[in-house]
One Martini backbone bead per residue (centre of mass of N, CA, C, O) as a GRO file, in nm:
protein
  239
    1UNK     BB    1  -0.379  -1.581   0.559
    2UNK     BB    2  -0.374  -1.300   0.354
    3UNK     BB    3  -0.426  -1.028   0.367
    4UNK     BB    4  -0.606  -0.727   0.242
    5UNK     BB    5  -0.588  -0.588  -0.071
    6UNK     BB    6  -0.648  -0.252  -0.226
    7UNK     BB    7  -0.623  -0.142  -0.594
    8UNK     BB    8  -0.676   0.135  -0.785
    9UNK     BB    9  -0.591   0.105  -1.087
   10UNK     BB   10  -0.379  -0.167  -1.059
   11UNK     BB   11  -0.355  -0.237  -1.409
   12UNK     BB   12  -0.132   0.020  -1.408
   13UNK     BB   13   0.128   0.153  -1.354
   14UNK     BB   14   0.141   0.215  -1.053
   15UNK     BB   15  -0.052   0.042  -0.941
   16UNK     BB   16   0.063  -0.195  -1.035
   17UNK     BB   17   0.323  -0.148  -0.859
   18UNK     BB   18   0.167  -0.213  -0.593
   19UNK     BB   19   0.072  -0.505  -0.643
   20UNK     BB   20   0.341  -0.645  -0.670
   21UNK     BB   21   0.448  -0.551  -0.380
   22UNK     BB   22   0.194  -0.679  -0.187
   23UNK     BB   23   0.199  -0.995  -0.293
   24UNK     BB   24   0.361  -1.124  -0.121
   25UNK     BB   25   0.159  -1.065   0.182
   26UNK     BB   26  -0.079  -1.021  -0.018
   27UNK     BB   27  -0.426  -1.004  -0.067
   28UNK     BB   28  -0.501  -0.884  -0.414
   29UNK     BB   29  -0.709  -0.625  -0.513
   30UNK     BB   30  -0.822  -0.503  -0.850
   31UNK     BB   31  -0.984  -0.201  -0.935
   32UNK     BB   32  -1.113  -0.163  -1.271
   33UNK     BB   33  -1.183  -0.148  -1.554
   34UNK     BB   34  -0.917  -0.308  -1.645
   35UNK     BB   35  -0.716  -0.547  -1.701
   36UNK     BB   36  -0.435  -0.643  -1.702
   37UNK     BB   37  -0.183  -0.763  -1.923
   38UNK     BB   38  -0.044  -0.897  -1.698
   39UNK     BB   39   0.014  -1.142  -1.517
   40UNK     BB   40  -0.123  -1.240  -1.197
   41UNK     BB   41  -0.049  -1.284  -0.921
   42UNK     BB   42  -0.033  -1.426  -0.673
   43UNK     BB   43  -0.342  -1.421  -0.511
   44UNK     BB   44  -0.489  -1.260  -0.728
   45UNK     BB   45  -0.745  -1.036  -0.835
   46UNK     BB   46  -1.038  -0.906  -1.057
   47UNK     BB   47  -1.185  -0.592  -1.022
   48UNK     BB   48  -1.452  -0.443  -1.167
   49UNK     BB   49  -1.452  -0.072  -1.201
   50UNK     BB   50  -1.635   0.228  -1.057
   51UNK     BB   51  -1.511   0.474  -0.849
   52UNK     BB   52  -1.798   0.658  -0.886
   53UNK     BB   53  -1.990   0.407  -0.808
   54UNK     BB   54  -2.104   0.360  -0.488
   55UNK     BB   55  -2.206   0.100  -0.506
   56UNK     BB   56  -1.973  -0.051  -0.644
   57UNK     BB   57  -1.783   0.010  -0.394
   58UNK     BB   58  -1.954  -0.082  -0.224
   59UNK     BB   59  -1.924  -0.404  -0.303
   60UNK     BB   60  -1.639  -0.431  -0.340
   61UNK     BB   61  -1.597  -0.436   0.016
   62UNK     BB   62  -1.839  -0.682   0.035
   63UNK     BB   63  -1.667  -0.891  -0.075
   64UNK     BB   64  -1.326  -0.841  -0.021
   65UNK     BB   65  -1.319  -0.854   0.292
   66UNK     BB   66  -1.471  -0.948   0.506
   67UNK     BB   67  -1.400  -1.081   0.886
   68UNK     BB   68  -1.109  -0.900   0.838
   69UNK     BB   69  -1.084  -0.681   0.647
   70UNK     BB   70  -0.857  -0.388   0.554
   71UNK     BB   71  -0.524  -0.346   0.539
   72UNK     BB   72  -0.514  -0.229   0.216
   73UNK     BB   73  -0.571   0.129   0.087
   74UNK     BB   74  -0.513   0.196  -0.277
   75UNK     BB   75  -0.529   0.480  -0.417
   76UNK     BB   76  -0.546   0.541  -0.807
   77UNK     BB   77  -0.762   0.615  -0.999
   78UNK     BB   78  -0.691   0.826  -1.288
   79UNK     BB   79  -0.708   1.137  -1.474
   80UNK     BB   80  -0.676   1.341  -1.755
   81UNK     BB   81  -0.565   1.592  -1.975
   82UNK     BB   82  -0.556   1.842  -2.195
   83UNK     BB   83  -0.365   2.094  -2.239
   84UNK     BB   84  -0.510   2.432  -2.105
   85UNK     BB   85  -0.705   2.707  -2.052
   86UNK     BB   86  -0.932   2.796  -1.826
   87UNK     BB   87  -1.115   2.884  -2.034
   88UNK     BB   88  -1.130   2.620  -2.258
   89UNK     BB   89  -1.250   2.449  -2.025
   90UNK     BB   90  -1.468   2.236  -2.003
   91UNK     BB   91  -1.735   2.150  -1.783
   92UNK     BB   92  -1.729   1.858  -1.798
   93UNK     BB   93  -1.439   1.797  -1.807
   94UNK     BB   94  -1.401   1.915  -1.531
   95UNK     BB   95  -1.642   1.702  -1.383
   96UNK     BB   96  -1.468   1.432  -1.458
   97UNK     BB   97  -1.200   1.468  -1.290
   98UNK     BB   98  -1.366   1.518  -1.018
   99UNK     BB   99  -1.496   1.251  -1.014
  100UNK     BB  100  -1.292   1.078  -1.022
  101UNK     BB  101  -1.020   1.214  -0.862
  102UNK     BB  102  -1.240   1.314  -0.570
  103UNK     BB  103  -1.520   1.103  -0.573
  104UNK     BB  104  -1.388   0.839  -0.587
  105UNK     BB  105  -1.202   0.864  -0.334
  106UNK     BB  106  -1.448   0.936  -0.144
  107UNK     BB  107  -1.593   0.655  -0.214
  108UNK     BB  108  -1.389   0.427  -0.141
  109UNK     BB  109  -1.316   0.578   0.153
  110UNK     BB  110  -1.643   0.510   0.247
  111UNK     BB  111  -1.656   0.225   0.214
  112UNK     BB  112  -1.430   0.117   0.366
  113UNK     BB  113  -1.401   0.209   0.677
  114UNK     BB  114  -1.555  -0.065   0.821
  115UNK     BB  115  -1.261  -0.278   0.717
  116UNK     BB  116  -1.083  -0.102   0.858
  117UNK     BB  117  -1.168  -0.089   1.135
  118UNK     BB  118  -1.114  -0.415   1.147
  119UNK     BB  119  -0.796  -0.358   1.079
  120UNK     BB  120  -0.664  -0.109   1.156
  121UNK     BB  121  -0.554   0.025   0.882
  122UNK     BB  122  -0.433   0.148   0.541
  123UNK     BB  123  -0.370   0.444   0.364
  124UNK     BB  124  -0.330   0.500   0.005
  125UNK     BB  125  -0.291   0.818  -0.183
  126UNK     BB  126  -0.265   0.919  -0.473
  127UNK     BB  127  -0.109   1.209  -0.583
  128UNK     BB  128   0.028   1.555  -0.713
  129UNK     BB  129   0.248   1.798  -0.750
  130UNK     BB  130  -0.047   1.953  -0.889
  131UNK     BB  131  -0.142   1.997  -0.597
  132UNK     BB  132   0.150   2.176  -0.524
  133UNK     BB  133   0.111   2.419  -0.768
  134UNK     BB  134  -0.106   2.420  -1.014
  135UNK     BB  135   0.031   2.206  -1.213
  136UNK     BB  136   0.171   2.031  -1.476
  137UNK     BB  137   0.473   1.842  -1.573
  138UNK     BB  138   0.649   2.140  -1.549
  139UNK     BB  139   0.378   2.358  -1.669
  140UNK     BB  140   0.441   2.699  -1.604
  141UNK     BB  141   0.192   2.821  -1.818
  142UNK     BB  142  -0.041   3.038  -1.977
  143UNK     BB  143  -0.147   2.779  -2.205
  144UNK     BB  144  -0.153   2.554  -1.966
  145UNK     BB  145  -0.241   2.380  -1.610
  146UNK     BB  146  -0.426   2.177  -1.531
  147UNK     BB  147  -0.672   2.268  -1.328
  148UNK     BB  148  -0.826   2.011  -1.281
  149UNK     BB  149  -0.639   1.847  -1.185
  150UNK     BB  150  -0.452   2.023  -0.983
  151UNK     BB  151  -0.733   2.044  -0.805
  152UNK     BB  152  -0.781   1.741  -0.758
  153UNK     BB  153  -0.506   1.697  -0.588
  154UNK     BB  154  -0.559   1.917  -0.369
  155UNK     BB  155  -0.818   1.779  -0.273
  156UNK     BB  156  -0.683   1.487  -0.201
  157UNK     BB  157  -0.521   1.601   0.040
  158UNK     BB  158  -0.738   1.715   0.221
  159UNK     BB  159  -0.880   1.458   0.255
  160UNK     BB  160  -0.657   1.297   0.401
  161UNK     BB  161  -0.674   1.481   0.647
  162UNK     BB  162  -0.962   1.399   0.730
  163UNK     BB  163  -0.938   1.109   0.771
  164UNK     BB  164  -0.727   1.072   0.965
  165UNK     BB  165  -0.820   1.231   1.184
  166UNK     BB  166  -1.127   1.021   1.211
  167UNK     BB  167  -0.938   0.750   1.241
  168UNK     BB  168  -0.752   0.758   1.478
  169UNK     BB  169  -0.883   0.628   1.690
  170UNK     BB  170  -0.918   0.332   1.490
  171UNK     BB  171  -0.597   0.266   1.371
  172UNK     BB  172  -0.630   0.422   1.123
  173UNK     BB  173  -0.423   0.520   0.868
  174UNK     BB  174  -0.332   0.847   0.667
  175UNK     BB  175  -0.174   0.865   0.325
  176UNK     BB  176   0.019   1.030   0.096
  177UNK     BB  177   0.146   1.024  -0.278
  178UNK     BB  178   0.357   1.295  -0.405
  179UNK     BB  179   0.432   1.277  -0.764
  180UNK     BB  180   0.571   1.344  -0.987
  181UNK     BB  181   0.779   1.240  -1.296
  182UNK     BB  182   0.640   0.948  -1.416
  183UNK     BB  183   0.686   0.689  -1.565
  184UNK     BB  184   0.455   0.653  -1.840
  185UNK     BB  185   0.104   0.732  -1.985
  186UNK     BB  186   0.074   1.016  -1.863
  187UNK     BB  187   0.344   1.066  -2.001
  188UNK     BB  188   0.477   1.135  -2.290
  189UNK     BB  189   0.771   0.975  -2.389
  190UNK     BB  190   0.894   1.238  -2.538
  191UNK     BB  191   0.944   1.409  -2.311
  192UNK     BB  192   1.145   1.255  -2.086
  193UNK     BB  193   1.407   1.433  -2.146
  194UNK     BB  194   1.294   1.676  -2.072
  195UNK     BB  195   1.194   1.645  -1.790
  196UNK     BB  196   1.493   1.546  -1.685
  197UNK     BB  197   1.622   1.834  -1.733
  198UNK     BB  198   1.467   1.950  -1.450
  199UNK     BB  199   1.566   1.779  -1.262
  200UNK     BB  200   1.789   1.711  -1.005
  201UNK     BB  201   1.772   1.362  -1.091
  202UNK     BB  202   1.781   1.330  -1.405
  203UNK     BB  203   1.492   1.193  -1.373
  204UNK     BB  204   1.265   1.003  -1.369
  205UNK     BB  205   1.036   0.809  -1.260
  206UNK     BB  206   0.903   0.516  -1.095
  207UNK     BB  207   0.648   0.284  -1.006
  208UNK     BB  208   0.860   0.152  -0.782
  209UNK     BB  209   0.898   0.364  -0.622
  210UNK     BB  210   0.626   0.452  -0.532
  211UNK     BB  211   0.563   0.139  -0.387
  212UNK     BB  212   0.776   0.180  -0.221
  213UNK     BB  213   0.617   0.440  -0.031
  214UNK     BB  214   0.389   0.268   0.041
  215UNK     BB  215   0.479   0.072   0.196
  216UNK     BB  216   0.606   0.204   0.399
  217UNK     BB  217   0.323   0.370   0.499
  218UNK     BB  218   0.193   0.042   0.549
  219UNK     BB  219   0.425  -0.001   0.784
  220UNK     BB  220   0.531  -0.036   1.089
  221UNK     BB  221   0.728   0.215   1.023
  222UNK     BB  222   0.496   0.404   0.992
  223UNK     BB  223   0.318   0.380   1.301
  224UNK     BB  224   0.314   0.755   1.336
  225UNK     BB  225   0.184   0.794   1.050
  226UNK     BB  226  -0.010   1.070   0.983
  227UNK     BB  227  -0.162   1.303   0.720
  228UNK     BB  228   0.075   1.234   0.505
  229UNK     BB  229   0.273   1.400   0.243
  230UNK     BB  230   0.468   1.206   0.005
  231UNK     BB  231   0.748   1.313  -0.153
  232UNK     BB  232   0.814   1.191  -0.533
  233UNK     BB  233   1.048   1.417  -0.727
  234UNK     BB  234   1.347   1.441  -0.774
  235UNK     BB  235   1.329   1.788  -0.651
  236UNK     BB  236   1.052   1.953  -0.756
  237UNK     BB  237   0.996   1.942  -0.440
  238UNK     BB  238   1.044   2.156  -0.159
  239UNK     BB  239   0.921   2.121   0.191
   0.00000   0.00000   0.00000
């Protein structure tokens, strides 16, 4: 029997990419609000939820991981919003995104705890460049920094050092990855020619490259590394 992996937002972009390389030697539980489009992995199952409701998240960690626990907890699932200035967003706009992007996070690996301790487990937490820097996309501009994104994903790296600490008695490892511009939906494709132009390895990222890193701090490789975010972004984030 395959250990249990369980990704949030695993139907798409990034998140898919780390079900799909999980699925190898995990059984794959994908939790999002959508199915993915493309025919699920052998060994995978769909359940839908929203990560903002606890009972939901409490609920979906007992269906899901049973008397042998959770061996890796990948949360992908988060939102964007529409570039503007910090006076012009809106008060929901901006409690919508702190809902998802970190009391989402914050709900999701507190009903985990329990499935992780018992398995010793590993989190894999995706954050963004947009956490380490205060703007998103490359766009350090006074036009708008998606200032609620970027501060949900900043508050997300701060989570995972919390988490690493509080868990680290129990081995269970806690790390975050923190990608700069990959393909997908979440950048409209037309900008992707400019954003390559300004990276230093000449071009976007891939959600498989992420789901690379993902795997890696997953691994018996990564056993000594907790509290950790790995930057993927091809050079625009030097630390």
């Amino acid at each position: 029997m395959h250990p249990i992996a369980i990704v949030t937002g695993g139907s798409s972009n990034i998140g898919w990419a780390c079900v799909r390389r999980l699925a190898a030697d995990h059984a794959v539980v994908i939790a999002d609000l959508r199915p993915p489009v493309n025919p699920l992995p052998a060994g995978a199952k769909f359940v839908q939820i929203d990560v903002t409701d606890a009972a939901a998240c409490q609920q979906l960690m007992a269906d899901a991981t049973g008397e042998f626990g959770l061996d890796i907890l990948v949360h992908s699932a988060a939102i964007t919003a529409p570039t503007r200035p910090i006076e012009q967003i809106p008060a929901d706009e901006w409690r919508r995104l702190i809902d998802v992007n970190l009391t989402g996070a914050f709900l999701i690996a507190q009903a985990a705890i329990p499935a992780l301790r018992l398995a010793r487990g590993k989190v894999a937490m995706i954050a963004s460049r947009a956490g380490r820097t205060g703007y998103a996309a490359l766009n350090a501009s006074p036009s708008g920094t998606k200032a609620h994104y970027a501060a949900s994903k900043a508050a997300l790296l701060s989570l995972v050092k919390s988490l690493a600490i509080e868990l680290a008695p129990d081995g269970v490892r806690v790390n975050a990855i923190v990608p700069g511009s990959i393909e997908g939906n979440m950048i409209p494709q037309e900008r992707w020619p400019e954003l390559a132009a300004r990276i230093p390895l000449g071009r976007l990222g891939t959600p498989d490259e992420i789901a690379d890193a993902v795997r890696y701090l997953c691994s018996d490789d990564a056993r000594y590394i907790t509290g950790h975010a790995m930057d993927v972004n091809g050079g625009t984030w030097m630390n």
